[in-house]
N, C-alpha and C positions, 0 to 999 in steps of 0.2 A: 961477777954476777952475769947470769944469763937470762934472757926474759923469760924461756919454759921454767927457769926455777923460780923464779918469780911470779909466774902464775902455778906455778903448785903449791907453793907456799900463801897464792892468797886463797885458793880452793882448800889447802888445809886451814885454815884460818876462818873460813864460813862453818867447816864441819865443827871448829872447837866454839863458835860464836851459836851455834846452834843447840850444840849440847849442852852450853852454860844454860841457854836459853831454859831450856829442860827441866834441868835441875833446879832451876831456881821457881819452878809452875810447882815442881815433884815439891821442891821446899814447901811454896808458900801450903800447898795443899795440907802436907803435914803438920805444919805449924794450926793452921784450920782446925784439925780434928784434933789435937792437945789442947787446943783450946775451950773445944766444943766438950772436951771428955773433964776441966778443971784440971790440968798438968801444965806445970810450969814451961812455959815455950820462952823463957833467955837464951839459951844457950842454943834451942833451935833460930832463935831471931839472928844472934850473934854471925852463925853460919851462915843464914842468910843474907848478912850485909857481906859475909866474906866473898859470898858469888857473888855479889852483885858487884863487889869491887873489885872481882878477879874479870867478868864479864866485860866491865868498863877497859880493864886494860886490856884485855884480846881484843876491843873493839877497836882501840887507838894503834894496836898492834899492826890491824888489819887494814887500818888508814894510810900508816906509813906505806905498808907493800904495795897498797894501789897507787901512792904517788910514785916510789919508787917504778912501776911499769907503765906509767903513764910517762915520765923522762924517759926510759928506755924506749917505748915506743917515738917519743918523739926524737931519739935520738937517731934511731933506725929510720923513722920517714925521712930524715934532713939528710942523711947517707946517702940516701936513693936519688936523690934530685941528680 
């Protein structure tokens, strides 16, 4: 492990934490208007807890990487002494 891959990987990890983000406004929105229109929103609901719990795990995803570059950096400053 190297810390630039580690900080790319937690910069790809904001981009996917953002677009979950999205999707899941893009969802509730939709769910909104089948509701508003009388259309059964289950299976949109359904989807919607699936981001929301795909969301959750990119989030814890994106915890690990910062602890892991937070060690490395601390690993790298105690080097340097």
């Amino acid at each position: 492990m190297d810390l630039e891959h580690e900080l790319q990987q937690l910069h790809l990890a904001d981009q996917h934490i953002a677009r979950g983000r999205n999707l899941i406004e893009c969802q509730m929105r939709t769910i909104h208007k089948l509701q508003r229109d009388g259309h059964d929103t289950s299976q949109a609901v359904r989807l919607l807890n699936e981001l929301r719990a795909s969301l959750e795990a990119m989030m814890e995803h994106r915890a690990v990487i910062q602890e892991t570059v937070k060690l490395m950096e601390l690993q790298g400053s105690r080097r340097m002494r």
